[in-house]
C-alpha positions as CSV (number, residue, x, y, z in Angstrom):
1,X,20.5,79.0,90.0
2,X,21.4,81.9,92.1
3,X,25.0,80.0,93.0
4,X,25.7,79.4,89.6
5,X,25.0,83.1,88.9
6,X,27.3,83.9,91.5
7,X,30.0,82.2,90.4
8,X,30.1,83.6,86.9
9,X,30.0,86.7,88.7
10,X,33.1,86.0,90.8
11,X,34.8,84.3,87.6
12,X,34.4,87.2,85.8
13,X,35.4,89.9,87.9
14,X,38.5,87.8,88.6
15,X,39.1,87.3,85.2
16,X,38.7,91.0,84.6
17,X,41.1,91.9,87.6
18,X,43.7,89.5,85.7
19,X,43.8,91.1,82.6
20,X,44.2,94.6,84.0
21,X,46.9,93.6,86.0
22,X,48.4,92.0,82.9
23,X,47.8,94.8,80.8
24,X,49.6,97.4,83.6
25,X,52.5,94.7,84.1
26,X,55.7,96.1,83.7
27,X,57.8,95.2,80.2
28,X,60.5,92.3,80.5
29,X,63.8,94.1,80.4
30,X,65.2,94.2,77.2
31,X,67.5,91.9,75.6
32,X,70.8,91.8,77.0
33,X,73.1,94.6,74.8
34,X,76.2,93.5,73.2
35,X,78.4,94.7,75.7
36,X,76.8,92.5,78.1
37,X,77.5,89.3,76.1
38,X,80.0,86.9,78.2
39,X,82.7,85.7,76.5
40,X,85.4,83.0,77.2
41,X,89.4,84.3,76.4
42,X,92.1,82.6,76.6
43,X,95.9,84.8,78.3
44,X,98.8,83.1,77.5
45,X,101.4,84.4,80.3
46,X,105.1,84.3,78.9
47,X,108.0,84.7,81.1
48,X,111.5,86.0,79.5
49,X,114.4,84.6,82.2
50,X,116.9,86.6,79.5
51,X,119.2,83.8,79.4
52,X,119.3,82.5,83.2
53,X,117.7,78.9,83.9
54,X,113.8,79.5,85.1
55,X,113.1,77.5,87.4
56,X,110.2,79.5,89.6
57,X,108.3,82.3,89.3
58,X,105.2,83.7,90.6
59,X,102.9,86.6,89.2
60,X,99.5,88.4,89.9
61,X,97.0,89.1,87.7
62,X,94.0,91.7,88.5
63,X,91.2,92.9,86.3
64,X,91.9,96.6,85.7
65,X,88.7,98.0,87.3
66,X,87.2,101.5,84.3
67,X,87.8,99.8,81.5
68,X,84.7,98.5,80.7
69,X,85.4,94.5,80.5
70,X,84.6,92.5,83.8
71,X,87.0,89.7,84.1
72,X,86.2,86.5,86.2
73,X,89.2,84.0,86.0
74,X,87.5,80.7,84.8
75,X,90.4,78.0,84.5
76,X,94.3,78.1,84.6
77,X,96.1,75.3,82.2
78,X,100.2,74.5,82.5
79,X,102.8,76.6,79.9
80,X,104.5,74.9,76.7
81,X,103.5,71.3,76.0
82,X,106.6,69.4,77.1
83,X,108.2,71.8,78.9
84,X,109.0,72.2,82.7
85,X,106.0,74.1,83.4
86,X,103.4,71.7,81.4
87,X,101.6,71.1,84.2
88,X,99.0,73.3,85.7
89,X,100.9,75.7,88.4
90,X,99.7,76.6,92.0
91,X,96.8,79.1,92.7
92,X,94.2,79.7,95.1
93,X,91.0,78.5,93.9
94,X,89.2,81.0,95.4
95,X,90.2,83.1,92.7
96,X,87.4,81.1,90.9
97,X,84.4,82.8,92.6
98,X,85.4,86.6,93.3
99,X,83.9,88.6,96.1
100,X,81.1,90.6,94.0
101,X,81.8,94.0,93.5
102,X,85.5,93.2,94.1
103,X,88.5,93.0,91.0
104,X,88.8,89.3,90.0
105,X,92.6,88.9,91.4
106,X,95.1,85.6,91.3
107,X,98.2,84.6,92.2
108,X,100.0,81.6,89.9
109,X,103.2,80.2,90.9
110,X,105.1,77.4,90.1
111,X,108.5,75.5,90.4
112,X,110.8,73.2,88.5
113,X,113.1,70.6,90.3
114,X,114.8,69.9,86.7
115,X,118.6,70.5,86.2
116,X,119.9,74.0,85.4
117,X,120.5,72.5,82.1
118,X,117.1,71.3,81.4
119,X,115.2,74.4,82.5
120,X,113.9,77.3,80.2
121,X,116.7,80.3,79.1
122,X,114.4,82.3,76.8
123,X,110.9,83.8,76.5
124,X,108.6,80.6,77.4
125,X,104.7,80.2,78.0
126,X,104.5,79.3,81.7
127,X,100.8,79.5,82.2
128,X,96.9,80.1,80.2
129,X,94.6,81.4,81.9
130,X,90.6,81.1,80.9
131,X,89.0,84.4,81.5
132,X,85.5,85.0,81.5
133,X,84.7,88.2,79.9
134,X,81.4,90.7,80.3
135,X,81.0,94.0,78.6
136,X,83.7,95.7,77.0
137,X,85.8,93.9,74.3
138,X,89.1,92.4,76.2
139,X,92.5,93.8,75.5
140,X,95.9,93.1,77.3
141,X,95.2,96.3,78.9
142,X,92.0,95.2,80.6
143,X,94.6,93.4,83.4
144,X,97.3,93.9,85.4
145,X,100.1,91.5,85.5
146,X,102.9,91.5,87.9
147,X,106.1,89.2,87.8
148,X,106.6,89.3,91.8
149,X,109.5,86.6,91.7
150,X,111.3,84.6,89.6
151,X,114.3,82.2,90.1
152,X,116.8,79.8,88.9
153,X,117.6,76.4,90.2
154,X,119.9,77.4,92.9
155,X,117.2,79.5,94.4
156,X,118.8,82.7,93.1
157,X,116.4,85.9,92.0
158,X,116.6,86.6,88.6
159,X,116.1,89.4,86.4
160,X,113.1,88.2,84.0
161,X,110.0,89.7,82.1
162,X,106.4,88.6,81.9
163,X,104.2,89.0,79.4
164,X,100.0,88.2,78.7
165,X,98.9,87.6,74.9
166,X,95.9,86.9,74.1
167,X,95.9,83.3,72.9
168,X,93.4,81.6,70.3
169,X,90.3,79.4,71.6
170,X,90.8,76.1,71.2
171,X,88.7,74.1,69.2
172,X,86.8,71.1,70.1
173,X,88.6,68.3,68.1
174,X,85.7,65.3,67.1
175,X,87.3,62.0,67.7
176,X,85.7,60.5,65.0
């Protein structure tokens, strides 16, 4: 009788030291705040060869650290549908896992063996890239973008422009 005793005893108490420790737990963080939420974006990147023949080109892109939106590159797709730069261009895909505490930074290039005829002459969409976004809404201005070369099909620089628009998320199409 006196073990039986004992372990109601021992129950007891334990059960008593579990619900003081439950009752001093600390609260579960709150709910993660808006500007927390992670958010999928898609950048269009545009080059202007202002009349020449594009036929390469290679650009940076960098998260501009103070703004409030962390940028994590998720994906890179090809430029106009069709066009010369359709396929997905060149980039390290290391620029899909950033060093933490580091800017999310990559470099895109790509390169057409078309004819000069053939090859872009105005403003054309060479690249999307999927961002990740955390925190602050994205804008343009959340990145740096940096043409660092562009040529035409005889290997010539030319003068050309690049541009990042935000583009509008795709939709899952049903098949059905």
């Amino acid at each position: 009788m006196r073990r039986r005793h004992a372990w109601w005893i021992a129950a007891g108490t334990a059960g008593f030291v579990l619900a003081a420790a439950a009752a001093r737990a600390p609260e579960p963080p709150p709910a993660a705040e808006a500007s927390e939420t992670v958010r999928f974006v898609p950048l269009d990147i545009y080059v202007d060869p202002a009349g020449a023949p594009l036929a390469a080109y290679q650009f940076e892109l960098r998260d501009r650290e103070g703004d409030g939106a962390e940028i994590t590159l998720a994906g890179v797709e090809g430029g106009e549908p069709g066009g010369v730069f359709a396929a997905p261009p060149a980039y390290d895909p290391a620029a899909l896992h950033p060093v933490p505490g580091e800017p999310a930074r990559v470099i895109v290039a790509a390169f057409s063996t078309e004819n000069a005829e053939n090859l872009p002459r105005a403003r054309t969409r060479v690249a999307r890239l999927h961002l990740q976004v955390t925190g602050a809404a994205f804008t343009p201005d959340s990145v740096t973008l940096e043409l660092r070369a562009a040529g035409d099909a005889e290997s010539r620089r030319i003068d050309a422009t690049i541009e990042a628009v935000p583009g509008e998320p795709e939709r899952a199409q049903n098949g059905a």
